[in-house]
Structures are given as C-alpha cells and as structure tokens.
C-alpha positions as CSV (number, residue, x, y, z in Angstrom):
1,X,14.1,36.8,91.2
2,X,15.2,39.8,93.2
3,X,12.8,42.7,94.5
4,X,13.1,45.4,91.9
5,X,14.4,47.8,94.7
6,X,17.5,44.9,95.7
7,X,17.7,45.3,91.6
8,X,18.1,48.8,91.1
9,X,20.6,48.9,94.5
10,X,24.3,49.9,92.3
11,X,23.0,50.9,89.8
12,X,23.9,54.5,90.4
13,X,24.4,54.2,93.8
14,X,27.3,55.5,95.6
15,X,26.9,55.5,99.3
16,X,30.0,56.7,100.8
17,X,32.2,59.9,99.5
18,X,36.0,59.7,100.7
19,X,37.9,63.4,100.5
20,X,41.4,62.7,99.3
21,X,44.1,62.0,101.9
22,X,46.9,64.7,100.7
23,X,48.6,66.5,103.0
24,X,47.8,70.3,103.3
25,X,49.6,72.2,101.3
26,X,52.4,75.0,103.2
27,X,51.0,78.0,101.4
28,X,48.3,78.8,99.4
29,X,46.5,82.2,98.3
30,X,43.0,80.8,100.0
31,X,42.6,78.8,102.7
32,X,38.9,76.7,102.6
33,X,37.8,75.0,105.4
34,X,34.9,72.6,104.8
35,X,34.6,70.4,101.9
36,X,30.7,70.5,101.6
37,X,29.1,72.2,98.6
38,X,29.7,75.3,99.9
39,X,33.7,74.7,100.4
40,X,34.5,72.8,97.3
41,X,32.2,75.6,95.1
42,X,34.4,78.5,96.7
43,X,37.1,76.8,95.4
44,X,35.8,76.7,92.2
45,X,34.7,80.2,92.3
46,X,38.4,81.1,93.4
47,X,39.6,79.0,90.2
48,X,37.5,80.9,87.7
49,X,39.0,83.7,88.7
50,X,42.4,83.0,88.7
51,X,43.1,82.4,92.3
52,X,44.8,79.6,93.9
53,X,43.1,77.5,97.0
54,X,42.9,74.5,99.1
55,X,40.6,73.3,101.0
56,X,40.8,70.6,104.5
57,X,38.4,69.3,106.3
58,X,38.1,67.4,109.6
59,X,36.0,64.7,108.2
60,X,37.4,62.0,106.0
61,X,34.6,61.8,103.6
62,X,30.6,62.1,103.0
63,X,27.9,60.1,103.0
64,X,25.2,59.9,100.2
65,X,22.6,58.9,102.3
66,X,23.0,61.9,104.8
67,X,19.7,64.5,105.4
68,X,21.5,67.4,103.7
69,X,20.1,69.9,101.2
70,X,18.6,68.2,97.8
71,X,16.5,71.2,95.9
72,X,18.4,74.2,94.1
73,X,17.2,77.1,92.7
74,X,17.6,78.8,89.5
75,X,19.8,81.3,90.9
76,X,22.2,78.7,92.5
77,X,22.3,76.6,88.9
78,X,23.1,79.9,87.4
79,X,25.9,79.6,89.4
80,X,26.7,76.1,89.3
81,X,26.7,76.9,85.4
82,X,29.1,79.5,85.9
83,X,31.3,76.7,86.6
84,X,30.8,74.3,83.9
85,X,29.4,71.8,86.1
86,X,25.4,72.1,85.4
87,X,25.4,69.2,82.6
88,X,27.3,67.3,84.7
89,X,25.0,67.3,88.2
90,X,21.9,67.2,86.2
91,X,23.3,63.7,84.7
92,X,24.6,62.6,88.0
93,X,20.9,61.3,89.4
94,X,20.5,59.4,91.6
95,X,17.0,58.4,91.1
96,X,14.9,58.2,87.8
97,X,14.6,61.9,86.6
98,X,10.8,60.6,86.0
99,X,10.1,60.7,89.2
100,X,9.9,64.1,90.0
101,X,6.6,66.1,89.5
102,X,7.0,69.0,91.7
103,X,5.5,69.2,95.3
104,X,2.5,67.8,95.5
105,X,0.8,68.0,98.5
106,X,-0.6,64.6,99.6
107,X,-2.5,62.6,102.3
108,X,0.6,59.7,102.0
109,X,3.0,58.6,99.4
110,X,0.5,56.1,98.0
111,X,-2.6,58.2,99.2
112,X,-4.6,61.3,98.0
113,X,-3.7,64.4,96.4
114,X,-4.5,67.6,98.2
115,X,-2.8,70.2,96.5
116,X,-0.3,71.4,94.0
117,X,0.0,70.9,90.4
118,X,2.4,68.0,88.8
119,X,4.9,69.4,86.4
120,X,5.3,66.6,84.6
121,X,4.7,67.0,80.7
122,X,6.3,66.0,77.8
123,X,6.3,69.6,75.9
124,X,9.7,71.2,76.0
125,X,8.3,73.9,77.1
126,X,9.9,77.4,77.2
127,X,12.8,79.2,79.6
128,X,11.8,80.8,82.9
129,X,10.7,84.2,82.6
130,X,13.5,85.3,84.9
131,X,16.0,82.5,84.4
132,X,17.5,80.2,82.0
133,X,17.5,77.6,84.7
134,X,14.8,75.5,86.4
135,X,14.4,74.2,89.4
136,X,16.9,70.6,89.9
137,X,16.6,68.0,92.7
138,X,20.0,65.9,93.7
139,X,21.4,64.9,97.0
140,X,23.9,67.2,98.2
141,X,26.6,65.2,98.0
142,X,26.0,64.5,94.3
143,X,27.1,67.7,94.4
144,X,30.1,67.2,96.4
145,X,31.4,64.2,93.7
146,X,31.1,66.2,91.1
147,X,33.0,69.3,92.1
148,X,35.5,67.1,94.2
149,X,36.2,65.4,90.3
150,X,36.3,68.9,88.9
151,X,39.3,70.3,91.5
152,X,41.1,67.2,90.4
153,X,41.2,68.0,87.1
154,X,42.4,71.6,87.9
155,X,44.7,70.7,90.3
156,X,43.1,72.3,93.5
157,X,44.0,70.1,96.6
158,X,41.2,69.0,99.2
159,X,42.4,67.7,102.2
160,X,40.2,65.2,104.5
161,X,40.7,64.4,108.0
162,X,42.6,67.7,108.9
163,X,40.8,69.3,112.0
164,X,41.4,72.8,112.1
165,X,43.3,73.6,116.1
166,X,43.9,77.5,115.8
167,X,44.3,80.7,113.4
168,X,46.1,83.9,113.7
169,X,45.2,86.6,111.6
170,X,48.0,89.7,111.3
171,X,48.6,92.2,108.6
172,X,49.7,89.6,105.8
173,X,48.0,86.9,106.2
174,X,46.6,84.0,107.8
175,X,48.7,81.3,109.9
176,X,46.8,78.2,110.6
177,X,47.5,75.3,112.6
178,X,45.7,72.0,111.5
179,X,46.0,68.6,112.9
180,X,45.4,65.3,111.0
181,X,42.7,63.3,112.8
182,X,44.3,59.5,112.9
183,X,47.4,60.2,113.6
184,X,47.4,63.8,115.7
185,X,50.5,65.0,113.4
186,X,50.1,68.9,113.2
187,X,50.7,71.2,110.2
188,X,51.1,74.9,109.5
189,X,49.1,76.9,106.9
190,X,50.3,80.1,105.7
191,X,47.8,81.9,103.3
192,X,46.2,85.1,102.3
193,X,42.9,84.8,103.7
194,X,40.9,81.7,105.0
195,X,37.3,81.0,104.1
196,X,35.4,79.3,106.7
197,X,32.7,76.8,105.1
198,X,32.7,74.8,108.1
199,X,29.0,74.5,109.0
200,X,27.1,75.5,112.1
201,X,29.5,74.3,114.7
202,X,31.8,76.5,112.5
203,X,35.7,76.3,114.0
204,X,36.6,79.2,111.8
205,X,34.1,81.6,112.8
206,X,34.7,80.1,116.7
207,X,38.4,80.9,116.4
208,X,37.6,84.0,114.7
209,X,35.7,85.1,117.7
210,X,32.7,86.1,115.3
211,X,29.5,85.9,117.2
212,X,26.0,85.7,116.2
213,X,22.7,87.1,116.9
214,X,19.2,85.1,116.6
215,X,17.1,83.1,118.8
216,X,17.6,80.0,120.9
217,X,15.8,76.9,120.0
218,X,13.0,75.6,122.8
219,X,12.6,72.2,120.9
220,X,14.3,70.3,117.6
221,X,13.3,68.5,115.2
222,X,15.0,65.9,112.9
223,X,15.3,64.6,109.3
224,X,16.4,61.3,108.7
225,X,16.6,58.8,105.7
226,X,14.8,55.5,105.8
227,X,16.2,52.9,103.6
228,X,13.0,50.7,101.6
229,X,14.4,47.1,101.8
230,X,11.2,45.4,100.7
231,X,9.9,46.2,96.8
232,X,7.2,49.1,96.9
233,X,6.1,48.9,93.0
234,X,2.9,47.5,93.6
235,X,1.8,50.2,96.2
236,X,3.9,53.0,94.1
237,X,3.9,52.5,90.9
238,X,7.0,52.7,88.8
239,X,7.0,56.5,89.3
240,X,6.6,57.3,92.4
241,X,6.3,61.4,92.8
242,X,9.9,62.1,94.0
243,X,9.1,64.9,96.4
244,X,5.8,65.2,98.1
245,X,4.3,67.5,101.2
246,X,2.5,64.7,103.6
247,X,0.0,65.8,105.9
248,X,-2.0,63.5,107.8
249,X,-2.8,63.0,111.4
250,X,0.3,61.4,111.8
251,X,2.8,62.8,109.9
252,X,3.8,66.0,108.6
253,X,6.6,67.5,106.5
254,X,8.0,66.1,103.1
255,X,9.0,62.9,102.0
256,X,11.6,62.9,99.3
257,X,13.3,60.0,97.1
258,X,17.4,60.2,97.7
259,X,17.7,57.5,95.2
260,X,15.7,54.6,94.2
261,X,15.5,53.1,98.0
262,X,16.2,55.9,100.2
263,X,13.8,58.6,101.3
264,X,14.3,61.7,103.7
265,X,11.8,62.2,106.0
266,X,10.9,64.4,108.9
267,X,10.1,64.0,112.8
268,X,9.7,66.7,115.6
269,X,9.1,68.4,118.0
270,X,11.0,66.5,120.5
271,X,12.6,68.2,123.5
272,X,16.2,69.5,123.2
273,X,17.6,66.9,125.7
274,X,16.1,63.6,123.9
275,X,16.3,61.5,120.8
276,X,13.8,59.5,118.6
277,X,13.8,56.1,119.1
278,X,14.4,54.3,115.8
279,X,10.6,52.6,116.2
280,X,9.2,56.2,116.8
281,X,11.1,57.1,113.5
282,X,10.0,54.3,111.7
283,X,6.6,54.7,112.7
284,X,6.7,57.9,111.5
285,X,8.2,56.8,108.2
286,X,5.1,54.3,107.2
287,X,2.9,57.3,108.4
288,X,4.2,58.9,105.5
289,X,4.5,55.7,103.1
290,X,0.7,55.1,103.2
291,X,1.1,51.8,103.6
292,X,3.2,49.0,105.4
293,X,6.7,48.9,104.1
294,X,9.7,47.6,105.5
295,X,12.2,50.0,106.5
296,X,15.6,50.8,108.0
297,X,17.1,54.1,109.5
298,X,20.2,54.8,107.7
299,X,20.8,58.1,109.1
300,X,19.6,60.7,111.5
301,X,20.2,64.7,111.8
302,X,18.9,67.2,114.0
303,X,17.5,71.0,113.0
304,X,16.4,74.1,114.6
305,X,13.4,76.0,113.8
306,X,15.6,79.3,114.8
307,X,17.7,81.9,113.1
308,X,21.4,82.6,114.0
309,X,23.6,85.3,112.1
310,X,27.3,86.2,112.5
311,X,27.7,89.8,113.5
312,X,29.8,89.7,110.7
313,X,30.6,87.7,107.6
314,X,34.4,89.0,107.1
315,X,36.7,90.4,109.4
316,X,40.8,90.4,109.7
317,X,41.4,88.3,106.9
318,X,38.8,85.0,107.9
319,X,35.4,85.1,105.7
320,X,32.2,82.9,106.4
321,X,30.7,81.6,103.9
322,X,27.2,78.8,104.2
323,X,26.4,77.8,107.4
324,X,29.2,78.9,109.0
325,X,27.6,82.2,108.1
326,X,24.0,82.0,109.0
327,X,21.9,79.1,110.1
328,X,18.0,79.2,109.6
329,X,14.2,77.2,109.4
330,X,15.7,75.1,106.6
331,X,14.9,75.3,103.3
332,X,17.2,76.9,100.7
333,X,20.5,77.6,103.1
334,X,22.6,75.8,100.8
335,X,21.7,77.5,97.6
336,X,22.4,81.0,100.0
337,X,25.3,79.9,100.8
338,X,26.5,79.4,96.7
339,X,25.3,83.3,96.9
340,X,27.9,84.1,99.6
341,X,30.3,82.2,97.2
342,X,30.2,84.1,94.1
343,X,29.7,87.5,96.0
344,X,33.1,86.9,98.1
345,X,34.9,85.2,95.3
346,X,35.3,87.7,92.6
347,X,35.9,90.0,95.5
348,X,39.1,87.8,96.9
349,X,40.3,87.7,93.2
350,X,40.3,91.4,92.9
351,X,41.9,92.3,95.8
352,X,44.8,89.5,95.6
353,X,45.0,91.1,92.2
354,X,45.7,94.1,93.3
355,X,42.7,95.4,91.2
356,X,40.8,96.7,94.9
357,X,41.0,98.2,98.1
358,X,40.4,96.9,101.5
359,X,36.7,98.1,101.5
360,X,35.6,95.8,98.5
361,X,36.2,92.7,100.9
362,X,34.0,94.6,103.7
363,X,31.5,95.2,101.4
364,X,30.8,90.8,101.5
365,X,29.4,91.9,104.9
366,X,27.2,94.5,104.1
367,X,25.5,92.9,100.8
368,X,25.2,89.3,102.0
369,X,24.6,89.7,106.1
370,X,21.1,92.0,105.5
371,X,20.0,90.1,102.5
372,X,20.2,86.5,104.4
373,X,18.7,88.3,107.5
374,X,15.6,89.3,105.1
375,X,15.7,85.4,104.3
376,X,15.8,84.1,107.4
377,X,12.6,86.1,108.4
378,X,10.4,85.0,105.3
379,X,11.5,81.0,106.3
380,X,10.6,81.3,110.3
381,X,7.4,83.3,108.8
382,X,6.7,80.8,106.5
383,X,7.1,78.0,109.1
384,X,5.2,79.2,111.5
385,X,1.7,79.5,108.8
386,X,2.6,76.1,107.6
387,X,2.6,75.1,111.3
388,X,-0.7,77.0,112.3
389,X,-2.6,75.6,108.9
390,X,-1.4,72.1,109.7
391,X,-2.6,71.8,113.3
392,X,-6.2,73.4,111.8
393,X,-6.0,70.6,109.1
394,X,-5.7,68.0,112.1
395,X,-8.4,69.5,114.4
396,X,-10.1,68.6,111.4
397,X,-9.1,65.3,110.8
398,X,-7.7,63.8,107.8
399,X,-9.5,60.8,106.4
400,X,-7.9,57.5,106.1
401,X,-6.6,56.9,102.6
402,X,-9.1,53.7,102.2
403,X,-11.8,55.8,102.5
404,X,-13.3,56.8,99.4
405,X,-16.7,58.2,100.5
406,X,-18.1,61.4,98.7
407,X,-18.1,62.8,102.8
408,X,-14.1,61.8,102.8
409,X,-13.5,64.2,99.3
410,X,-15.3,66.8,100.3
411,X,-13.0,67.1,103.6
412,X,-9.7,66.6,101.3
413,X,-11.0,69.5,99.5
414,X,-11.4,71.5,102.0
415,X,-8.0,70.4,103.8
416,X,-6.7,71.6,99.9
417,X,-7.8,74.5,100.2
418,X,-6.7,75.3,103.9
419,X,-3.1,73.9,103.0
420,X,-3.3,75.5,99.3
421,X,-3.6,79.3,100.5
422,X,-1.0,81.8,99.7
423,X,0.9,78.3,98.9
424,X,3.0,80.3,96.0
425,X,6.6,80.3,94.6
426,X,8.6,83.1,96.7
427,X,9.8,84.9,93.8
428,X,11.4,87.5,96.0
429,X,13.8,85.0,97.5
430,X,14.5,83.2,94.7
431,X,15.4,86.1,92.3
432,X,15.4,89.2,94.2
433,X,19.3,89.5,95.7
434,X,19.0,92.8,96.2
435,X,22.1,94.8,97.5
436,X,20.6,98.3,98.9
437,X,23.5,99.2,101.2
438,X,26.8,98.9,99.9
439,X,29.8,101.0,99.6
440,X,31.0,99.7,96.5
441,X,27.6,100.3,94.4
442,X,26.6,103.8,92.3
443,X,23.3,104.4,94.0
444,X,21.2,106.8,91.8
445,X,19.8,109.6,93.4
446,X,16.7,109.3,95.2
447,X,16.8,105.5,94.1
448,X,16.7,103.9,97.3
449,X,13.6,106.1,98.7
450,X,11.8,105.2,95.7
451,X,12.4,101.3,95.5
452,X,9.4,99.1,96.6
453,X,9.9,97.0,100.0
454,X,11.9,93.9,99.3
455,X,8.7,91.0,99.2
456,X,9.4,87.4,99.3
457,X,6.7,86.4,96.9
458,X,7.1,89.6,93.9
459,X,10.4,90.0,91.5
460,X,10.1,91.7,88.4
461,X,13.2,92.4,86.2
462,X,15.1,95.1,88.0
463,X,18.2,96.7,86.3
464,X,18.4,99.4,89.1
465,X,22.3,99.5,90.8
466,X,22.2,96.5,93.7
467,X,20.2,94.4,92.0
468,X,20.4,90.8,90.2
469,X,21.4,92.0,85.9
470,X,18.6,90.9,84.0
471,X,19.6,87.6,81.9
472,X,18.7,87.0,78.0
473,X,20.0,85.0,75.1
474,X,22.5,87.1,73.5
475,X,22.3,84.6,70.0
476,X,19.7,82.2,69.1
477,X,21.3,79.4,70.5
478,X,20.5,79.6,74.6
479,X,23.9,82.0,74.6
480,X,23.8,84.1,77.7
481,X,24.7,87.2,79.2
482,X,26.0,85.3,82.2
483,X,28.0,83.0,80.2
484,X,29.0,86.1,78.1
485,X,29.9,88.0,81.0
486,X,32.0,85.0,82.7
487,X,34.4,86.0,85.7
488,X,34.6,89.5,84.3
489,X,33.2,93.1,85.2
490,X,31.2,94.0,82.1
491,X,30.3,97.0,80.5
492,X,26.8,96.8,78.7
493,X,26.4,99.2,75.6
494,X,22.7,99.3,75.1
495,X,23.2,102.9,73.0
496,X,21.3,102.8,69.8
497,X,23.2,100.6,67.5
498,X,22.4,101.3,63.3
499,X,24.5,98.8,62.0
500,X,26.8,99.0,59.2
501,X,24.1,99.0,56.1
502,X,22.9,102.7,54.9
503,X,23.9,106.0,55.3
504,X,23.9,106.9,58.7
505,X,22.2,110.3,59.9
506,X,23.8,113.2,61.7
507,X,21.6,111.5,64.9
508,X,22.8,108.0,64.6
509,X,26.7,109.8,64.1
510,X,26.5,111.5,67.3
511,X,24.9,108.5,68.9
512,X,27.9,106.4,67.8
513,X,30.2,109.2,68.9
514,X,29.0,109.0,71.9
515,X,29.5,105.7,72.3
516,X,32.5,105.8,71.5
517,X,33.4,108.0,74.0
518,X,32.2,106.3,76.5
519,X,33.3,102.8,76.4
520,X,36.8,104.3,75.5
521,X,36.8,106.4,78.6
522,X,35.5,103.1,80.7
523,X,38.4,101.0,78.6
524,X,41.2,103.0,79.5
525,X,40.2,103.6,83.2
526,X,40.2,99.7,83.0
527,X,43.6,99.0,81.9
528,X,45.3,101.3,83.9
529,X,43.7,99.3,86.7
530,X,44.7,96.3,85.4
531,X,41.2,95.1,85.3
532,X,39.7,93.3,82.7
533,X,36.6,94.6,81.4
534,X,34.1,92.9,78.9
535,X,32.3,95.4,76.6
536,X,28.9,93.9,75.8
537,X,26.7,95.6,73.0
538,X,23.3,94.4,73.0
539,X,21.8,96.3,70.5
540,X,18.2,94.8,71.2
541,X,15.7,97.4,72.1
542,X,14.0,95.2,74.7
543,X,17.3,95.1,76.3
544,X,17.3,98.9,76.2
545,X,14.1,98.9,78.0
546,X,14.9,96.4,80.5
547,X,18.0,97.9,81.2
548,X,16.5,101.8,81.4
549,X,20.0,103.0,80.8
550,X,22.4,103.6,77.4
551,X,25.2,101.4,79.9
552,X,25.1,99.5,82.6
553,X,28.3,98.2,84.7
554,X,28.0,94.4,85.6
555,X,29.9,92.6,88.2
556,X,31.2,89.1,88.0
557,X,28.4,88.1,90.1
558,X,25.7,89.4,88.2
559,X,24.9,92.4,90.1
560,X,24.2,96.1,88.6
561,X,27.3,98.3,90.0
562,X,26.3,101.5,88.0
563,X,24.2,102.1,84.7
564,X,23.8,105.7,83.3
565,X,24.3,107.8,79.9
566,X,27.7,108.6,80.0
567,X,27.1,111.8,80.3
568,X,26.3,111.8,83.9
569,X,30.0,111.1,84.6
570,X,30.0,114.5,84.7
571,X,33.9,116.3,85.5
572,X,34.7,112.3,87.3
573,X,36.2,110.2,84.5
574,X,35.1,106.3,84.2
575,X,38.4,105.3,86.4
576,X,36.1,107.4,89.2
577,X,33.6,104.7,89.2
578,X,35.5,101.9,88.4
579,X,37.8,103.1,91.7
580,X,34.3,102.7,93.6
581,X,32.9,99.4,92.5
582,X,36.5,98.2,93.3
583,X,36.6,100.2,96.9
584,X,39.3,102.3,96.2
585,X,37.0,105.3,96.0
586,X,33.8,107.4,96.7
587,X,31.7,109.0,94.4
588,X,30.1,112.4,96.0
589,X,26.2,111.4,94.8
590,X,26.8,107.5,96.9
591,X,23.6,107.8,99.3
592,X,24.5,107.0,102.9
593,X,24.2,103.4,104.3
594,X,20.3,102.6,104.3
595,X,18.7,101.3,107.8
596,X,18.0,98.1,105.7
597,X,22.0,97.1,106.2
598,X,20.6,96.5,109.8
599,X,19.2,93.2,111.3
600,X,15.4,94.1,110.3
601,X,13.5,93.5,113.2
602,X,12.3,89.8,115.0
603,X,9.1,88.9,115.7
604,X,8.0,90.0,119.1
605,X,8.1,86.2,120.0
606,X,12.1,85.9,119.6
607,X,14.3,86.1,122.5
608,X,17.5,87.9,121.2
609,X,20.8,86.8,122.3
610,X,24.0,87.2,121.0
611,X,25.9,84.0,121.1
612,X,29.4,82.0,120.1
613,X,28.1,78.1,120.8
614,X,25.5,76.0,119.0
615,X,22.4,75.6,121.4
C-alpha cells in the first residue's frame, strides 16, 4: 500500500503553471509586464475599473513549488476581495486547511513548543476588530492560477515567453519592443502607459533608467523547498502545524507546508560568491524536521537582508509596481506590492478617463514610496532583534528534543521567553497605510502636526484625510463598505439621519436641509466631471463617531481624501475638492509636503548608495 504522502501526491497538486502562448497584442490602454501576483492583479485592478490591459512576460510559466510569498494580510485579502477572487483562493489549498495553527515557535517540526499560541478552535469566532478579513496562507502561485483563470474569463490577454528588449516613453504614450523567447521574432507595443511588475531584476524600471537607493548586501541567504518522499505520519501526526518558527542549534527560520509533501525552508548566511551544496541544504532541512526524513531539493532562491527603493515609482508614462518597486528583509513584499496595485490602478482609470490631471498619477509616488520606505525599516529592524535573540538563545543551548528532563523545560522556558519578547502582531504595518504627504489629499489644518508618529505595532481606527476608511457591515449580512464602495469615489453621509416615521422637528429639518445641500453640491460637481460618485448614508451613530465628520470623501482604494461639515467648503464649491483629489486643483488650506515624503533615515550601520543593478 502506498506511503500516505505518494497517496495524497495529485490530489490537489499542480506543479507547473504555463502563461498562455498568445501573441502580444498591437495596442492596448496598459501595458503589464510581469505575470506574478503583482502583474496579473494590476490587471485586474485595471478591469474593475474599466480599463483595458495586457500583460507579457519573459517566462513561459510558474512553478508551484517555487520559495515565493505564501502569507497575506487582511489588508491585501481586502483587496483580493475587491476582485471577486477571495472565495476562490481560500478554496484553492493546497494542503489541508487543518493544518494551520498560526506561528508557533518550536524546537523542530516534531519537537517542543517554545512560544506562540495555536489558533486553532472550532468556535466561529467573530470579525477582526479592524478587518473583515483574516490572515490566509497559499503558495503564491495559487494565486497566480486563479487570477490567470479570472483574465480568461474577462478577456484580458497574458502573454508568456515575451522578453521585454526596449521602451520609449514620449508625450502619447508608450512604444515597446518585445521579443518572443524561442523563436527571437520581435513585436511592437503601443500603449498608454506600461506598468512594470517585473521583479527585482526589473527590465522596466532598468530601461526606464529609475534608480534606487538602499544598502548593499555583505552576505545572502536562501529559501528553498524540500520535497518529503518518505511518509512522515508517524513522527507528525495527521496535522502537522503548517507554519512553524524553528529555532535550534542548528537551524533557524520557518518551516512551512507548500502542500502536503513540500515544505519551504531557510539557510544562510553564506557568502555572496557561493552556493549551498544540496547536502548542506538537506542537512539543514532534517535540522528543522526533528527527525530523520528523506528529502529532495526541489527548488532553490536566494534573498537579501537589505533594502533597495526606486527614486521613484512613476515617471514619463512607466509605473513600478511589487518588486520592481522596492525590494526588502522579506516578509510581506507581496501583499505591499497589492497596495501599489490598487493605489495606481484607480489612478490610471481616472486619468485615461479623462476624470484627472497629470498630478493624480505623480501622486503614486509620493503616497506609496514613503509608506514602503517606513516598511522597509520596521522589517530590517525586526530582523536584526530576531537575529540578536537567536544567537543569545544558542549561546544558551537548546536541548535535544529527546530530552525530557525537568533541567531541559526549564531552559525551553526560558528560550520562550527570550524569543517570546515584544514577539507581537505589527498592527501598524498591517493596517496603518497612512498617506501624510500627498498633493491630491484635503489635509485639515494643523492635522499633520498633531498626528502620532507612524508605529509598526499600534493602529487604531483612523478616519483622518490619508488614512485607511474605517470598514463596517453596512446590513446584517457581512455587507461592507468596501464592497459598497466598489471601484468608485464615495461620498459618506454620516449627518443625522431621523428616518421617515414622526414628525420631524425644525432641528432634524435643517439637518436634512443641510444634507441635502451638500451631497447635491458634491453630485453635481461630480457629473460635470464625469466622475461617478457613490453616496453612502450610514446613519449609525458609531459610524458618526468613528468617522468624526457629518461627510467623509472615500477613494476607490479605501483612503480618506477629505471629510468635513459641508460647511467648511466655504466660498469653494464641492467641484473645488473634487478637482483636488483628482489633481486638477489646489485647495488654499493643503499643508505643504511633510519631511515624512522623504526616505526616513537608515540605521547608522547602512552604507547608502544609489544604484541601477541587483548586487
């Protein structure tokens, strides 16, 4: 009888990923290039707003198996739902969903916990206090099948093994030259604008002549994926925890499940000029496995512990989006780069549109570049504890899993407790996107003094202009505000509402007057725009509260643009702020740029350089 891991090999295992072979098209309104998760979900972005795209890539396909991103954060499921695609990943796993139990932090797969908490529990539980979403664990290309089968259905064309050879930005547009890969036959693009979603080695941003500022790299590291080709129930259970934090003398970094026989690991430091042998890696793996398992190497990539940042995310046409845009200490870059996505894509829509000026597609730069700078910072800071408690931990020593003396727990504890401090979720970069710099956001007056510094590890619900809109159930039935507010700028009328029962006083009149007033004066500003605008009444007074404003103006990507009481409008009409959240105009109380739009300072330990290669 077979293994139970030869078994449960095809069952939902898919372990190559071919792009379609179509030919480019000749014209197109967006040019993507790169047809990871990053390219194929700008391309849905474009879609929901009404914006034709295609996208090419030099590769002819994916593999399953490859050491790519796998965790996703509330915010970037918020977008994923957005899309219509949420159900649709969250049934696409790859291993048994019973397998996950959060991070637990342990002495080897098979061996001792040291910290964390399992999640695992049968009650349903309740929503996040700051999301509808949860946290959701799939290989990155599960994501990549699934939004590859959605632009199918919408008609989008993605185009593999077409290497991008040259672009040529002028007033118009974009010309680019691509060449298909097997057979060297060349092809002109002519489109609008181009994305560039083309990783670190990013041609775009390369032809673009985009450089980028950071550190170089002394030393890399590696993740790889070993394939199990012996069965491992016996030593693991028929749950084994999905994703786990290893540290023992031997090995250190996570271990997580791919599917049921493939696990991503992690090796490093090694020096910049060698490779791992496969039995170093191996070695390495079974460190981590707790016990002696047969293993394969099915694939091998290399990191950097180092941060490097375009000078600029959008210039002349070409926009960087994902790595192409900023490269980090991994952990997260993916679900920053679906932030890029649905900042630039509304923005694309609106100006194609005709809706916007030339400064609403500048404006990707200055909200995105300073926030992923502040992220970058936290996950190099973060890093380096994590490094400094782990070498402390083996100073120590870490006991051998067999032994179960009372001596051997009283050291795990303590190892607990040295890996366990200040070990907390980083609210602040999940949830706190905040945009403090922009030219196409209604700063109040004296707001930006007055805001707290941005921390990695504190949110709380912030309805001030630049930040994330709080979300909320608009009906009973798990109804949002973000799926309410769709791909459109929406007005939120949070005035006092009395309903249509009674006799309404001469208070509640004038209220509704007012009201009145104002979302007519924003409704007409909007249609001689051309814009479409969703009013939103949310009569709920904890909406009111949360909100701190009678209105609030809502971009398509979820972002506060301008709340007030109508009557600080003031002699400018609604088509006056309107004109500014679409660049076409200033308002005379916009605050001037903030020193937070700049790179915030390294650590006295990075060498800064300004550079076009990857190291």
């Amino acid at each position: 009888m077979p293994a139970r891991n030869e078994i449960s090999r095809g069952k939902r295992q898919v372990d190559a990923l071919v792009f379609p072979r179509t030919d480019p098209a000749e014209r197109v309104d967006v040019l993507v290039v790169g047809a990871g998760p990053n390219g194929l979900g700008t391309a849905l972005e474009l879609h929901r707003h009404g914006v034709g795209a295609a996208v090419v890539d030099a590769a002819p396909g994916a593999t399953l198996v490859r050491a790519g991103a796998a965790g996703y954060t509330p915010r970037a499921l918020e977008v994923i739902r957005g899309w219509g695609l949420l159900q649709r990943i969250q049934h696409a796993w790859t291993f048994p969903p019973e397998w996950n139990t959060g991070n637990l932090l342990l002495t080897s797969l098979a061996g001792h916990q040291l910290a964390g908490t399992t999640l695992r529990s049968f009650g349903l539980g309740t929503t996040g206090r700051y999301s509808t979403e949860t946290m959701l664990r799939r290989p990155q290309t599960v994501l990549q099948r699934v939004f590859l089968d959605r632009l199918a259905e919408i008609g989008t064309a993605v185009s593999g093994g077409w290497r991008v050879e040259d672009l040529a930005s002028d007033p118009d547009g974009v010309t680019t030259t691509v060449v298909e890969v097997e057979t060297g036959r060349r092809r002109t693009i002519r489109s609008r604008y181009v994305v560039g979603a083309d990783g670190g080695t990013s041609t775009v941003r390369t032809l673009a002549q985009i450089p980028r500022s950071g550190s170089y790299a002394e030393e890399r590291y590696f993740r790889f994926v070993v394939r199990t080709t012996s069965d491992t129930s016996a030593a693991l259970g028929a749950f084994p925890p999905a994703t786990a934090v290893i540290y023992n003398d031997r090995y250190c970094g996570f271990l997580a499940a791919l599917n049921e026989t493939d696990w991503r690991a992690y090796a490093g430091p090694y020096p910049l000029d060698r490779d791992p042998t496969t039995d170093e890696l191996i070695k390495q793996a079974r460190a981590a496995f707790g016990f002696d398992v047969d293993l394969e190497v099915v694939s091998l990539t290399p990191f950097f512990k180092s941060t490097r940042i375009a000078d600029t995310f959008y210039r002349d046409r070409v926009a960087l989006v994902g790595d192409a845009a900023h490269v980090r200490t991994p952990g997260g870059n993916l679900c920053e780069g679906f932030g890029d996505v649905v900042n630039l894509g509304w923005k694309l829509a609106a100006v194609l549109r005709g809706q916007a000026g030339p400064r609403l597609l500048d404006s990707y730069d200055e909200e995105r570049r300073p926030h992923n700078w502040r992220i970058a910072d936290y996950a190099l800071a973060e890093d380096q504890r994590h490094t400094a408690a782990y070498e402390h931990v083996r100073a120590l020593g870490v006991p051998a899993d067999a032994d179960t003396s009372p001596d051997a727990a009283r050291r795990r504890a303590e190892i607990g407790e040295i890996l366990g401090a200040g070990r907390s979720l980083p609210l602040g970069v999940v949830f706190d996107e905040r945009y403090d710099a922009s030219s196409v956001i209604r700063y109040e007056d004296g707001q930006i003094e007055a805001e707290a510094p941005w921390d990695a590890f504190a949110y709380a619900d912030d309805a001030r202009p630049g930040h994330r809109a709080p979300n909320g159930n608009l009906d009973p039935f798990g109804f949002t505000l973000y799926d309410r507010i769709g791909s459109h700028v929406a007005l939120l009328v949070l005035a006092d509402d009395t309903g249509t029962t009674g006799t309404a006083s001469t208070a509640s009149t004038a209220s509704t007057v007012g009201t009145a007033s104002t979302v007519g004066a924003f409704e007409a500003a909007a249609d001689a725009r051309g814009i479409e605008l969703e009013v939103i009444h949310l009569p709920d007074p904890a909406a009111r509260e949360l909100y701190g404003a009678p209105y609030a103006l809502v971009r398509p990507d979820h972002h506060v643009a301008w709340r007030g009481d109508g009557s600080d409008l003031g002699g400018l009409d609604a088509g006056a702020v309107l004109d500014l959240v679409y660049g076409r105009g200033q308002l005379s109380a916009q605050p001037p740029a903030q020193p937070q739009a700049q790179a915030p300072a390294r650590t006295a330990d990075s060498r800064q350089l300004v550079d076009s290669t990857e190291r």
